[in-house]
N, C-alpha and C positions, 0 to 999 in steps of 0.2 A: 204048154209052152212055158221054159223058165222065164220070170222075168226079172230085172231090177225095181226093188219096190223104194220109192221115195219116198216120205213126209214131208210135208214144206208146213210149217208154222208162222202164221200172219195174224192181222186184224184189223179191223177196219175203223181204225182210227184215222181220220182224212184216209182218202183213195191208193195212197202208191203204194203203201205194203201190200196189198190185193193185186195190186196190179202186176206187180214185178212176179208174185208167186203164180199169179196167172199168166205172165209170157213166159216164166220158167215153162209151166208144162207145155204152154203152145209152143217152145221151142223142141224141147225133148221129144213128142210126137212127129215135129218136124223132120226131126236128123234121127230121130231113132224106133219110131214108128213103135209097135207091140213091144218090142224090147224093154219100156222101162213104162213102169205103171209108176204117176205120178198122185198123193192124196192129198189134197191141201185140205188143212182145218186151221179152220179160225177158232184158236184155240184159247184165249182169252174170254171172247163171247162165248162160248159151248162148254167149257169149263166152271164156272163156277158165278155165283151171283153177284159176288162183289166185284170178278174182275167185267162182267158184263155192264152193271153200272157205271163201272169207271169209263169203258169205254165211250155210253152214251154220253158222259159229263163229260167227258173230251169234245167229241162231235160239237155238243151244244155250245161250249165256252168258244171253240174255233168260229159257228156261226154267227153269235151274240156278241162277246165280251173277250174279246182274245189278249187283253190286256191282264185275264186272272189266269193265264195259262202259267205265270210262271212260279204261283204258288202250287199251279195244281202238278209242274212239272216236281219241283222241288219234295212233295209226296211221292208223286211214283217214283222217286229215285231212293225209299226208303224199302222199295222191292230189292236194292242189291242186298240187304241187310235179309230179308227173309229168303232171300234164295241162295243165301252163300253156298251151301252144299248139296240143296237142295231143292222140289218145288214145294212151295207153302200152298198156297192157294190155286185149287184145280186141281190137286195131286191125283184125283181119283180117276176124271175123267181120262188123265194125258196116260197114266198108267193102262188102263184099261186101253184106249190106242193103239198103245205102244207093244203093248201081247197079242192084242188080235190082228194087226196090221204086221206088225215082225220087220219095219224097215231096216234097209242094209244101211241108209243116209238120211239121217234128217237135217235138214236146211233152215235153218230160222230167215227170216227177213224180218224180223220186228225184235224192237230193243226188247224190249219185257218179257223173251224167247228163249232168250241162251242160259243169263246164269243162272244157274240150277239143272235145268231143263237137259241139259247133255252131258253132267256125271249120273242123274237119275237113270238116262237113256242105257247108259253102258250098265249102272248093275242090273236094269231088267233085261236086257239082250246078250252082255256080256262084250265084254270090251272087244273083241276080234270079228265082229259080227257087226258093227255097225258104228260109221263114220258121220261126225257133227259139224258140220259149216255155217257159216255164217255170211251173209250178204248184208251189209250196211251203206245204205245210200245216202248218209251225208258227205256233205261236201268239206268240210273243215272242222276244227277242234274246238273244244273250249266250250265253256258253258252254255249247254241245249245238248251236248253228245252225252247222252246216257248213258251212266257206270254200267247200268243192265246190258250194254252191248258185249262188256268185257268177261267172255267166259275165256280163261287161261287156257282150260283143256282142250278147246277146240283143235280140230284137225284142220280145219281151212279156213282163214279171214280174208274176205275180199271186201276192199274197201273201193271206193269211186273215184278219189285223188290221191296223190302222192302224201297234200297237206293229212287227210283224212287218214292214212294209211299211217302217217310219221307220229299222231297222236293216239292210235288205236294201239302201238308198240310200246311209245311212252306209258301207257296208261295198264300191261300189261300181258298183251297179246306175243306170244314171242315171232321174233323178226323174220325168221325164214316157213313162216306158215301164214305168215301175212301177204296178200298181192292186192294190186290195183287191177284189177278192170271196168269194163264199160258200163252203158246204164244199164240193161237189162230190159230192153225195150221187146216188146211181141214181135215175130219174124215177117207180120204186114206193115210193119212201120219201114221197115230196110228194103221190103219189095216196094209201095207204094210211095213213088220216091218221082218228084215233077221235076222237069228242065225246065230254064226260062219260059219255054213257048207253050211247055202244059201248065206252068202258076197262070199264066193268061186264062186260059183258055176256062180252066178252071173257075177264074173269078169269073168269068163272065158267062160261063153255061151253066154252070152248078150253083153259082153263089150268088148272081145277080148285082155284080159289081162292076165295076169301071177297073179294066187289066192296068194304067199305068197311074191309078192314085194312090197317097202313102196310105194304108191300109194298118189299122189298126185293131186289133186281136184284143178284146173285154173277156177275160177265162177267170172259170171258177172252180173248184174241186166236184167232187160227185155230189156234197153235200149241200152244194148249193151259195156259201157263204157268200159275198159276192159288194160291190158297190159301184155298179152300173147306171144307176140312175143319179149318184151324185159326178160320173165322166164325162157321160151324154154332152152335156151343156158347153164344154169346152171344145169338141168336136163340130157341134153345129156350128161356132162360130166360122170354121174352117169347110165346112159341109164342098166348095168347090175345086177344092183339093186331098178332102182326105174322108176316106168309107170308114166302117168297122165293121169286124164281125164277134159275135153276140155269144157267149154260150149261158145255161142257166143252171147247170147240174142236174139234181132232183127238186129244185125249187121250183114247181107250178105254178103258184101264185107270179110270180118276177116275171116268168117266160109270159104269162100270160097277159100283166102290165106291159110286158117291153112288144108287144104286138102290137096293142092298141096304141100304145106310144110310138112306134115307126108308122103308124095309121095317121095321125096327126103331124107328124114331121117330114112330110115328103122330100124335103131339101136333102137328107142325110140322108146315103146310101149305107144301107143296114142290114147286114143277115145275121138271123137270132135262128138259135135252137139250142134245145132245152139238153136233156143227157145226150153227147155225143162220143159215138165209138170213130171219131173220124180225126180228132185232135192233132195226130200226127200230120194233117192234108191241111187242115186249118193252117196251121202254123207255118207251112211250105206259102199258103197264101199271102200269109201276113208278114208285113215291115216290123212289126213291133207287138210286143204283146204284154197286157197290163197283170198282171200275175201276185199273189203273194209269196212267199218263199215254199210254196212245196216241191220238193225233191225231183219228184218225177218228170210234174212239169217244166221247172226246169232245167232238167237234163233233156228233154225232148228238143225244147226253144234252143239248148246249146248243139244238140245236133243237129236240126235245123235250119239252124244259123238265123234264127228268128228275135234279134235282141229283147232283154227285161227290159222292163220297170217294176218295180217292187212295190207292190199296194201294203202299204205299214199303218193304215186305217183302221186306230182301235188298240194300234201296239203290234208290235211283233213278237209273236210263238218263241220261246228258247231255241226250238229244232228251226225254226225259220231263219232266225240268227245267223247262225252256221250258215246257210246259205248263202244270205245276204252279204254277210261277212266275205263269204269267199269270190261273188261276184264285183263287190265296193273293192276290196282290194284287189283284184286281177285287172278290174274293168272300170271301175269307176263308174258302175251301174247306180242308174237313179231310183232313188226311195221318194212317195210322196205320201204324207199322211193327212193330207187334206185337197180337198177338191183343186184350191189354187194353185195346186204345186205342181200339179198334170196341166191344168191350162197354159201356166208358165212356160212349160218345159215343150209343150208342142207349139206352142207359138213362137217361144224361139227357134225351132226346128224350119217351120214356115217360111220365117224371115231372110233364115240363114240354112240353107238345106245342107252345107257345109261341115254344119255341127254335126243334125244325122249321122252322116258317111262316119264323121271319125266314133261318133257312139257305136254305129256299127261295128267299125274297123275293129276298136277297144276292146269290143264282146268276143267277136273271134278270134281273135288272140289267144285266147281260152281252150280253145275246142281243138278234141286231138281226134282221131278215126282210128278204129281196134277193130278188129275181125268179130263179130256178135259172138260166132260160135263158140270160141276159147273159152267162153266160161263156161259156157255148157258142157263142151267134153269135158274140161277137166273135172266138174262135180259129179257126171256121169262115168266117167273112169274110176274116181274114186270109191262108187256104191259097188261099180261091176267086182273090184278089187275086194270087197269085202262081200261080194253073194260069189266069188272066185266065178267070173261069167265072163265069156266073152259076146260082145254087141254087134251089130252089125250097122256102121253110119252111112246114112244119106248123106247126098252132096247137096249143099246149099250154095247159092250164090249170092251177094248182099249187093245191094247199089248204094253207091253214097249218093249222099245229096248233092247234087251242083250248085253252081255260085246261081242260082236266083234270087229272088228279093229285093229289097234294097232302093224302090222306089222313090225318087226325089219329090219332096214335097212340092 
């Protein structure tokens, strides 16, 4: 059987590049079954030892010290300089890839992916044989979007905003190979989708909470970084009108404090779990959710309709920036870099549940609805285009989310 062979290039720096390259292929499977064989490598990690190390000093400065992220961003941005024409570091492994795999499309999702990495693509393959895209999930421009996102050659730039998309051109993407679309979410986030009477139903069989309290969402990335035990205390004051639920990443230790800690505080209604593949169902649950600026999660809380708060505890990320950036100016979404600044802000929520509503109102403002598939086909027409194939597409259906939520304090 012919098929379409993909590359997708990611890494796992914080969670969402893994994830998006991971609901790429659970989409493509979806809509196009055997037709297109999808390979993701984490090619950073597997590539070479210093881009490995670099990765784990990311990870660790995100869950330690996220205030020296912006020296250490200012470094990887000295990768456009070694990959202008080329790839410096890793060349050996991505080559070797690249001839025994023979993709028709490779897909970067991670800045430190493109430049280089897709004029090297075409003299091993040959320019007519094989198309280079890019998927970039920031939200806005300006210091934290990395020059490494701007490979000129590209065949396809899809960007997540309009704002994001306006700076990816500025910066030298040309105009009409640049598009916006959606988050890039896996195809059980858009099926598993609650009406008001299933977020009920939900909190109270699955979650063990109270269906009509403001409910409050404590999230971490996969790595764990987290600052749960300094929100806690602002919540119990409120314990009879407002639950939370818990997540921990891969942080054992935390999940394992925050048990014994719900053991001791029976007043607060609390569901904790540790690595969760359910985030999308959480956030369907929850009024609010306390989040730092990662991309992913929040494009999810925007489709969801589950508003920020922005955990800036320790300093924020350059790439978090961007985010934050685009949510403060759309929304005038709240930042809090210290414990008082949550108790504040939920207290006056309490007081005046009035505020809520329009924070709410503010956030969805934002939030557009896009057909999930359309980026799919079009990356997936463009590889067929260069293997000269034609595919055969399933029919997907997608649900949007309904007005649930929103619970008065």
């Amino acid at each position: 059987m012919e098929q379409v062979r993909i590359l997708v290039l990611t890494s796992s720096t914080g969670g969402g590049h893994d994830a998006r390259a991971e609901a790429f292929a659970d989409w493509c499977f979806q809509l196009y079954r055997h037709g297109v064989d999808v390979r993701i490598e984490q090619m950073l990690e597997r590539s070479s030892v210093v881009n490995r190390g670099g990765v784990h000093l990311y990870n660790w400065i995100q869950r330690r010290v996220p205030f020296l992220h912006g020296i250490y961003y200012a470094i990887v941005e000295l990768l456009a300089v070694l990959n202008r024409r080329t790839v410096s570091l890793g060349r050996g492994y991505y080559v070797d890839a690249l001839r025994e795999y023979r993709p028709h499309l490779i897909l970067s999702v991670h800045d430190c992916l493109n430049r280089g990495y897709f004029p090297l693509a075409r003299r091993i393959l040959a320019p007519d044989r094989v198309r280079c895209v890019t998927y970039c999930g920031e939200f806005s421009g300006g210091w934290g979007y990395s020059v490494n996102w701007i490979e000129p050659t590209v065949d396809r730039y899809y960007s997540r905003t309009p704002t994001a998309r306006d700076f990816a051109v500025r910066k030298g993407i040309p105009a009409d190979r640049c598009l916006v679309r959606g988050h890039l979410m896996a195809p059980r986030a858009h099926r598993e989708v609650f009406d008001a009477a299933g977020v009920a139903r939900f909190r109270e069989q699955d979650l063990g909470l109270k269906a009509d309290r403001l409910t409050v969402f404590l999230a971490t990335g996969g790595n764990g970084a987290n600052n749960h035990f300094a929100l806690l205390p602002a919540l119990i004051k409120h314990s009879d009108r407002v639950q939370a639920i818990v997540i921990c990443g891969r942080d054992k230790d935390t999940h394992h404090a925050l048990v014994r800690w719900r053991a001791q505080h029976p007043e607060l209604r609390l569901y904790i779990e540790g690595y969760s593949d359910q985030v999308h169902r959480l956030m369907q649950a929850s009024d609010v959710i306390v989040t730092r600026g990662g991309t992913t999660t929040c494009a999810k809380a925007l489709h969801f309709r589950c508003p920020i708060i922005f955990n800036a505890f320790g300093g924020i990320m350059p790439q978090e920036r961007l985010t934050w950036k685009f949510f403060r100016n759309g929304a005038q979404s709240a930042k809090i870099e210290q414990a008082g600044d949550f108790a504040d802000l939920l207290s006056g929520w309490v007081r005046a549940p009035e505020r809520f509503d329009a924070y709410r109102r503010a956030f969805l403002s934002l939030r557009y609805a896009e057909d999930p598939t359309l980026l799919i086909d079009e990356i997936v027409q463009l590889a067929a285009d260069a293997a000269n194939l034609s595919l055969r597409r399933w029919p997907f259906e997608a649900l949007e989310p309904g007005p649930a939520g929103g619970s008065r304090p």
